[in-house]
C-alpha positions, -999 to +999 in steps of 0.1 A: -571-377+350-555-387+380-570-392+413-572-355+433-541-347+457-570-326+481-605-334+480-625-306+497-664-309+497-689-286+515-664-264+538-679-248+561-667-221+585-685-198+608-675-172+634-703-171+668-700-131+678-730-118+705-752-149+692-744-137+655-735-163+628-713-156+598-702-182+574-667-170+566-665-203+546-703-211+527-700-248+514-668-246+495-661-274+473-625-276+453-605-303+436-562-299+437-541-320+424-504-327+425-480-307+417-511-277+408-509-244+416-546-231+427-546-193+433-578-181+458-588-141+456-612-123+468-619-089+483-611-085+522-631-106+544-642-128+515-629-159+535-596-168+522-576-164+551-605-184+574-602-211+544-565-213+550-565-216+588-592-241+581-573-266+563-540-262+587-568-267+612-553-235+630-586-213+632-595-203+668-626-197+687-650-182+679-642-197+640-657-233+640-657-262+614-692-269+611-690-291+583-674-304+550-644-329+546-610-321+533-593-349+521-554-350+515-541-382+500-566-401+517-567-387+551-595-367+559-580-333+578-610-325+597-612-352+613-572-353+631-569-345+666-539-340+691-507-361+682-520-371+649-527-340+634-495-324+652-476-351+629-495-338+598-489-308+598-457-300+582-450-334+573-480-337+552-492-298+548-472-270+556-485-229+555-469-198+547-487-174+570-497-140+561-472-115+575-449-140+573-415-127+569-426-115+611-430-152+620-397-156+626-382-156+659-358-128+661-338-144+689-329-179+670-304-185+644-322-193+614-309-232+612-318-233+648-351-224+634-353-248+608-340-275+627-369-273+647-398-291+630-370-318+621-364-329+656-403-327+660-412-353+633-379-373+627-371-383+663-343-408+645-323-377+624-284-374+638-270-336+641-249-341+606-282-349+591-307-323+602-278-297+595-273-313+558-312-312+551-311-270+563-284-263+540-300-282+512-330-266+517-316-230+521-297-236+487-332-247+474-344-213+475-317-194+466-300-189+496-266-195+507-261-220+535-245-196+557-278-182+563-282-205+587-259-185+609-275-157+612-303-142+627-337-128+611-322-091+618-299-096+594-318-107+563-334-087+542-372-089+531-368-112+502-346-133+526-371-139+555-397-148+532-374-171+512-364-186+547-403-192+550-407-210+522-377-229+537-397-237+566-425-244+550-407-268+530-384-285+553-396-317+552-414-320+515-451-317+523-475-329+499-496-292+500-482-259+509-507-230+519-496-195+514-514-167+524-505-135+504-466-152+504-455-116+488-472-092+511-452-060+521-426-068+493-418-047+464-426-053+432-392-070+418-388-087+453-423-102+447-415-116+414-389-133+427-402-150+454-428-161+437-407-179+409-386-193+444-419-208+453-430-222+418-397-235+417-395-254+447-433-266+452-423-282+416-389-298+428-406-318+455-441-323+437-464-305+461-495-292+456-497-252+464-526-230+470-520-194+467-539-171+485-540-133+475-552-103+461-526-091+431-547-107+401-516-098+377-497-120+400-521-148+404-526-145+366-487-151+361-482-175+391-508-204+389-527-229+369-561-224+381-582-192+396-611-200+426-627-164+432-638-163+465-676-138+476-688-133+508-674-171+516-684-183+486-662-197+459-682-181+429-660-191+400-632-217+398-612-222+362-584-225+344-561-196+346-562-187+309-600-195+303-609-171+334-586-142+320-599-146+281-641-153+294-645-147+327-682-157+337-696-149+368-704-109+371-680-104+398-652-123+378-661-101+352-662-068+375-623-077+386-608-078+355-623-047+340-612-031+372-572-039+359-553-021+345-545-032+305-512-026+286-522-033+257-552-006+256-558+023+264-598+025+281-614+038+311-605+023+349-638+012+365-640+005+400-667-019+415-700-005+427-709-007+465-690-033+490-688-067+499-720-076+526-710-080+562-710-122+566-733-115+597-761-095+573-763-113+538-787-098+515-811-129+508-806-150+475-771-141+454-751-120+481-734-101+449-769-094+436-770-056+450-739-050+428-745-063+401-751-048+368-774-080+353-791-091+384-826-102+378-854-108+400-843-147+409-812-137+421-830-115+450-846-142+465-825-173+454-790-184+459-771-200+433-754-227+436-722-238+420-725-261+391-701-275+366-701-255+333-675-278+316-652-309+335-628-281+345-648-251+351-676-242+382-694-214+386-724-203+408-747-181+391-780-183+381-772-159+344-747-188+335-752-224+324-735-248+299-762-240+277-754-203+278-716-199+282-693-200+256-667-228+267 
């Protein structure tokens, strides 16, 4: 296999509040490649947001890098400061924010908008040219060049966010970040914006990590799951494996929780709520919900080990000796 597009090892993010720490971000490792789609869920407060803004290098104080390495293409992203990491960031990795489609400044056309990172990266670009590469992109997602006229009132939903994956795009990043991309959309919108995405991540042969909570969506939408846990990544697989034999508890927890078409059984919810990051219980922090904890996993954390060459997981109930891969 080829050489990984992002190489991140050991992440770790913490928030300082009233001389508590909380690792919003526990020593989380992953592997992306190009052109792979990597979906991250997690409940609320799991960390996936704080892993985003991480890797854009956007979190603010008190959220601090306290270690870890995130390499894109070579170029470790934690270590970029002023000018060159301005420069990186949408030329190299680009984010779709959460809340997105209210990103947009209501008081600039939308090529006005787009134009913008242009003029910041490609000093060289003539007027024809920046206005050639907005309609280009526009057309890329679906939308009509004559968007560029107007102004963010005057698009729908499902526009604005197609005009942020626009953005996002503009000038053919090697990753693209998106944080719940199909938040306060409806249902068919959502569909469609996510096959806008697909499509277009493929066309320029980025890789994309998804960020969300809709597993149905995730399920339909990318090639590999990470399942994110009080910071912790707690399982990362293939998209199909994880559906058909998920193996860490909480994995196994989510799915039952969804609902089936194919069968009729009862909906079960999950037991209790995720810890607060500033008081983890000791050892496993899923241990006090879980229905098969055993008396290691009060007292000892797991840590996450390869079960096959494409599969991780951090539990102490599953090894390659035990799982069924």
């Amino acid at each position: 296999m080829s050489e990984p597009l992002l190489k991140v090892r050991d992440l770790t993010v913490s928030y300082l509040i009233k001389g508590e720490r909380g690792r919003a971000a526990d020593n989380v490792s992953f592997d992306l490649h190009a052109g792979e789609r990597l979906g991250i869920v997690g409940e609320s407060g799991s960390g996936k947001s704080t892993l985003a803004l991480a890797l854009m290098r956007l979190h603010k104080p008190p959220a601090r890098i306290e270690a870890g390495s995130a390499v894109l293409d070579g170029t470790d992203l934690l270590t970029l400061e002023g000018e060159a990491l301005r420069r990186f960031r949408w030329s190299q990795i680009s984010m779709i924010p959460q809340g997105a489609m209210n990103s947009l400044n209501p008081v600039m056309r939308i090529g006005v908008l787009m134009a913008d990172p242009i003029r910041a990266h490609e000093k060289g670009w003539s007027g024809d040219r920046i206005r050639a590469r907005v309609a280009e992109t526009l057309e890329s997602v679906g939308l009509n060049r004559s968007v560029a006229d107007l102004y963010p009132h005057e698009l729908s939903g499902g526009m604005k966010q197609r005009v942020c994956i626009a953005l996002a795009i503009i000038l053919k990043p090697k990753l693209i970040v998106a944080d719940e991309p199909t938040s306060a959309l409806d249902v068919v919108v959502q569909r469609k914006v996510i096959e806008t995405l697909k499509d277009v991540q493929k066309q320029i042969g980025a890789g994309l990590i998804m960020i969300g909570h809709d597993m149905g969506l995730m399920a339909q939408s990318v090639d590999r799951l990470a399942v994110m846990y009080a910071g912790r990544l707690v399982e990362n697989a293939p998209i199909r494996r994880f559906f058909r034999d998920p193996l860490h508890p909480y994995s196994q927890l989510l799915i039952s929780s969804l609902p089936s078409p194919d069968e009729v059984r009862e909906m079960k919810g999950i037991p209790g709520a995720q810890p607060s990051l500033f008081k983890l219980p000791s050892g496993c922090a899923f241990h006090p919900r879980c229905p098969a904890v055993q008396p290691r996993c009060k007292v000892e954390e797991p840590l996450s080990r390869s079960i096959t060459a494409e599969r991780d997981v951090a539990c102490h109930l599953v090894s390659p000796e035990t799982a069924d891969v």
